[in-house]
TIRO-890242 format. One record per residue (C-alpha): x, y, z; residue in one letter. Coordinates in steps of 0.05 Angstrom, whole numbers, plus 32768, in hexadecimal, padded with zeros to 4 digits. Each point is the difference from the previous one (the first is absolute). Layout:
N
XYZA
...
//
This chain:
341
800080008000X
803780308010X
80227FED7FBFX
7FC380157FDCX
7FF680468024X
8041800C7FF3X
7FFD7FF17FB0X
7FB9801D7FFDX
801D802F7FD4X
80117FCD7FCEX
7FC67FD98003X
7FD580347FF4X
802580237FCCX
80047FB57FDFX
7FBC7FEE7FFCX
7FE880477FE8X
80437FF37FC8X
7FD77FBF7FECX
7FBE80147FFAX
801A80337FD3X
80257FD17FD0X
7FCB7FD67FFFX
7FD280427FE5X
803780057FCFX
80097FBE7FE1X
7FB87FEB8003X
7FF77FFE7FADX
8043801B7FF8X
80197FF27FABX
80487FE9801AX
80117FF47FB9X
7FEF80517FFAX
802980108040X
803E7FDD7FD6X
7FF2802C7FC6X
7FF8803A8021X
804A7FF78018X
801C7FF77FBCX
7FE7803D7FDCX
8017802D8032X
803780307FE5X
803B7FF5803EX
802380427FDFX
7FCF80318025X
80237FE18045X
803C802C7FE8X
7FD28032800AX
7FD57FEB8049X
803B7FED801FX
802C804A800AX
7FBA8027800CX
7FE37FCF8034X
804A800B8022X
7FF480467FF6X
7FBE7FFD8027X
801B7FD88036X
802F80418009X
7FCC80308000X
7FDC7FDC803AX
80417FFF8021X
7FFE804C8004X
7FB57FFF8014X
80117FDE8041X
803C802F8009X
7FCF803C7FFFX
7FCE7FD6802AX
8031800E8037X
800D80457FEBX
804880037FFFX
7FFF7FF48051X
80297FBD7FF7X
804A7FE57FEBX
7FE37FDA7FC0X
801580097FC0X
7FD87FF97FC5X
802D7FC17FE5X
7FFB7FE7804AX
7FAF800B7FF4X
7FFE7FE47FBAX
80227FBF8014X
7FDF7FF68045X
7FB580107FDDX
800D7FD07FCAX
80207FC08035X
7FC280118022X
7FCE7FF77FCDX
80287FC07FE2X
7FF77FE28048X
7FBA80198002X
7FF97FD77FBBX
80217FBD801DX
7FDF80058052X
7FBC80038013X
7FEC8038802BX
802880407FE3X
803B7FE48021X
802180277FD6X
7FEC80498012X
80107FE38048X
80427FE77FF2X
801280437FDBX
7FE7802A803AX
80337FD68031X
803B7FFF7FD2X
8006804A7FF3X
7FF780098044X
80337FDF8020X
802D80107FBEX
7FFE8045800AX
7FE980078049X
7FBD80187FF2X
7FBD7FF78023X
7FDE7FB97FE1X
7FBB80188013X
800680477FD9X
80147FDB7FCBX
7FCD7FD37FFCX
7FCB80378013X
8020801C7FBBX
7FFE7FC37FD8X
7FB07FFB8012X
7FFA80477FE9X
80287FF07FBEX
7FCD7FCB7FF4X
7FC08028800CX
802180337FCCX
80037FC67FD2X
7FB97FE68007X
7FEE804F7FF9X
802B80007FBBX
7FE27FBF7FF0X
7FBB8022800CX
800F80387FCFX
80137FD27FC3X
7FBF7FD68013X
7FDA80317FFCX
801A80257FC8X
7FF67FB97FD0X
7FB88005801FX
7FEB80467FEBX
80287FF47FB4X
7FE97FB17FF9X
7FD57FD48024X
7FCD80128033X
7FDC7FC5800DX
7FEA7FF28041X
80307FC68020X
803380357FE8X
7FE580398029X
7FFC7FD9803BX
80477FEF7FF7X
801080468000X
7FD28010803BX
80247FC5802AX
8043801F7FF5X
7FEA80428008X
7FE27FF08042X
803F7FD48012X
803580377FF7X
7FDD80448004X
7FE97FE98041X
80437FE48017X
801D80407FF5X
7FD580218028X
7FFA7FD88039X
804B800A7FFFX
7FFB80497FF6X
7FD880098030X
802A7FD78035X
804680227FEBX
7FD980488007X
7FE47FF7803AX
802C7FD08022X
7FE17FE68045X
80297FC2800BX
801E8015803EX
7FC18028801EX
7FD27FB07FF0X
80367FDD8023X
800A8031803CX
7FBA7FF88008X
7FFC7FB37FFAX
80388005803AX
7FD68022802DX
7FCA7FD58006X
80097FDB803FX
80037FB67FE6X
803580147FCCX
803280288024X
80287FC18001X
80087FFE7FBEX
801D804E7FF9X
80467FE67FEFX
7FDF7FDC7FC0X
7FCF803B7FEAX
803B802D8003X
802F7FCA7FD6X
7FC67FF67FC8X
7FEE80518001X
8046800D7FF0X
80067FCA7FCCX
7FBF801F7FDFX
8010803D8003X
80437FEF7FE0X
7FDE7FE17FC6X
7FD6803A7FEBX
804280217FFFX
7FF77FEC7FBCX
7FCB801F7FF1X
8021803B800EX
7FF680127FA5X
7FB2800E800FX
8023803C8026X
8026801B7FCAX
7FE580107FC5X
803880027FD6X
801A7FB88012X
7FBE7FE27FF7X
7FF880247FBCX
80427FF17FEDX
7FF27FAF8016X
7FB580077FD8X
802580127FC1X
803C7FCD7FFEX
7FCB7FD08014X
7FD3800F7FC9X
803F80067FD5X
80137FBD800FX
7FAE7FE47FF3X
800B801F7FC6X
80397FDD7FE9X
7FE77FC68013X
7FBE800E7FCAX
8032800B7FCAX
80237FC18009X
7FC07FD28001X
7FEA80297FC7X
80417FE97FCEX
80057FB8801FX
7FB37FF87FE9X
800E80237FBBX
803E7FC7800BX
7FC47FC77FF6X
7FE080247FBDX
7FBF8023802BX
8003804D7FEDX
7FCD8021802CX
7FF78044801CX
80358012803DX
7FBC7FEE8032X
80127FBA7FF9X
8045800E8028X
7FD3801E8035X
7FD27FCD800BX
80327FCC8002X
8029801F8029X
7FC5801B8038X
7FE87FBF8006X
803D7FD97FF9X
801980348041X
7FC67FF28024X
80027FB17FFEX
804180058024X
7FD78014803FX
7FDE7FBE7FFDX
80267FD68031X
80197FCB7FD3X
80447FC57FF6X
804980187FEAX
7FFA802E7FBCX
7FB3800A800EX
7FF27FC97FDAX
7FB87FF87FEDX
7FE3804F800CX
803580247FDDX
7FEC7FCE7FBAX
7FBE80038007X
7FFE804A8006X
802B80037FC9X
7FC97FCF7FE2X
7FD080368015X
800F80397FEFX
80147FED7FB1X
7FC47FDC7FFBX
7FDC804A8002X
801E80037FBAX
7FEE7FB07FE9X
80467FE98004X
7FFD7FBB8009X
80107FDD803EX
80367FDE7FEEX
8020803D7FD6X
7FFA80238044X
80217FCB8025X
803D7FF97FDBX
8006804F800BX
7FF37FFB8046X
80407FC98004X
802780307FD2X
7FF6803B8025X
800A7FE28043X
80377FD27FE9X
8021803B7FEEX
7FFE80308033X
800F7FC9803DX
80417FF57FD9X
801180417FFFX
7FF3800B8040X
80247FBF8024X
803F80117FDCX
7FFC80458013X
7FF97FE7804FX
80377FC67FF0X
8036803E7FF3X
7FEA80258034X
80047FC08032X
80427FF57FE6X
801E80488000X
7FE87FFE8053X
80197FBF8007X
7FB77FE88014X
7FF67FAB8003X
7FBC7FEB7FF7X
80057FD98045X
800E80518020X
7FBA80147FD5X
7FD27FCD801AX
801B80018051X
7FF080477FF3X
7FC57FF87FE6X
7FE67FCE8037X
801E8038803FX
7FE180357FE7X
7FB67FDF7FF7X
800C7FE18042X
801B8038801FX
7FB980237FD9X
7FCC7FD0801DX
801E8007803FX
7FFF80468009X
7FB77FF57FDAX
//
């Protein structure tokens, strides 16, 4: 029983993986999928390889003017340590990855772990925001029927009101004044040492928050990140022109929104199963067959996990990090989490 509370994670993220393949390959033309591989034209990789690098820079200086200039990182620091992250978000369940880059910098350049994940959270509101934007934006130019909308709505709901919440928190900040309070109740003063320890930590994490603040950091972190979105349209744009489908730019930004928001869904190593079928999904708006849209899916995520494992391999090897170093860290600092949780 412990064994499976411990890997409930996994399981979870493994069924919801299968019930998604099995959407996907119920009718699936395999002898279609195999075609679909061999017309593709490999030479526009020459092309999606340097700008999806490119984007992986630009987010690199998002998150340095998330923390507005009032830390030691550097924006190749950032650009490495954001892209590690998301390749070991890709490979572990539970965004170990955003965990295990909030830990690393930290103790690599002596800086506070919790501001730094109060930071990344922020960085990935601003992406569900930018996400958002280009959803909408294919709405109001394409497709507005109604399993659409409520898509948008969803995320719109999701984000928006994240933000706020957080906003709201950050401007207001109570933290201490709840947990002073909680201390003075008679049958919790004994606890005062631990209200004071988790106020701190708290408080410390919506340190990084500190953007909502200033206007010009969070302006400056809107822009790369839409910047970077942006990128990220043209790419799936020329890798679908790749398979012989010239549609209108909205394409990019339906695959991409949709493809973005399936990497919420809790799911096994490489979001197997919801990333596909939203792929599936969101080129079926314009008839693509499934199995065209599957071997794009592969393609496109074939692609860009490449990239960015060899991109974490250098940067492992220019630390001298050993995989055995990643994972103890890993399991510490989600101990250490659910501990102080």
């Amino acid at each position: 029983m412990k064994k499976l509370i411990k890997h409930k994670d996994k399981i979870i993220g493994l069924i919801i993986s299968v019930i998604f393949i099995a959407l996907i390959v119920w009718k699936l033309d395999f002898h279609q999928l195999i075609e679909t591989f061999k017309i593709f034209n490999y030479k526009v990789l020459l092309m999606f390889i340097p700008l999806y690098v490119l984007g992986l820079y630009v987010r690199g200086f998002r998150w340095k003017y998330l923390l507005c200039n009032d830390s030691k990182i550097t924006v190749k620091e950032a650009f490495f340590s954001f892209t590690t992250g998301n390749t070991l978000n890709s490979y572990l369940p539970a965004r170990a990855g955003d965990i295990w880059r909030a830990y690393h910098v930290g103790n690599k350049l002596n800086e506070s772990k919790m501001k730094l994940l109060g930071s990344i959270i922020l960085e990935r509101i601003i992406d569900g925001i930018s996400v958002l934007l280009i959803l909408f934006f294919a709405v109001l130019t394409y497709f507005k029927h109604q399993w659409v909308l409520n898509i948008t709505y969803i995320a719109a709901a999701l984000f928006l009101g994240s933000l706020a919440v957080f906003f709201l928190v950050f401007k207001f900040n109570k933290i201490s004044w709840f947990f002073d309070k909680l201390s003075n109740i008679p049958f919790l003063t004994q606890f005062e040492p631990f209200f004071t320890k988790i106020a701190g930590m708290l408080n410390k994490f919506m340190d990084g928050f500190q953007a909502l603040n200033n206007p010009k950091c969070f302006t400056l972190a809107f822009v790369a990140s839409c910047i970077a979105w942006g990128i990220e349209c043209v790419l799936t744009y020329i890798l679908i022109t790749g398979f012989g489908h010239h549609f209108g730019f909205s394409i990019a930004f339906f695959v991409i929104s949709f493809i973005a928001l399936s990497t919420i869904i809790p799911s096994s190593s490489v979001f197997v199963g919801p990333y596909q079928y939203a792929y599936i999904l969101a080129l079926g708006i314009y008839h693509i067959e499934k199995a065209n849209a599957l071997g794009i899916a592969f393609i496109h995520q074939i692609t860009i996990m490449l990239i960015i494992t060899v991109i974490s391999i250098i940067y492992f090897t220019l630390t001298d990090t050993k995989l055995e170093e990643i994972k103890a860290e890993i399991e510490e600092n989600q101990d250490a989490i659910n501990t102080q949780s």
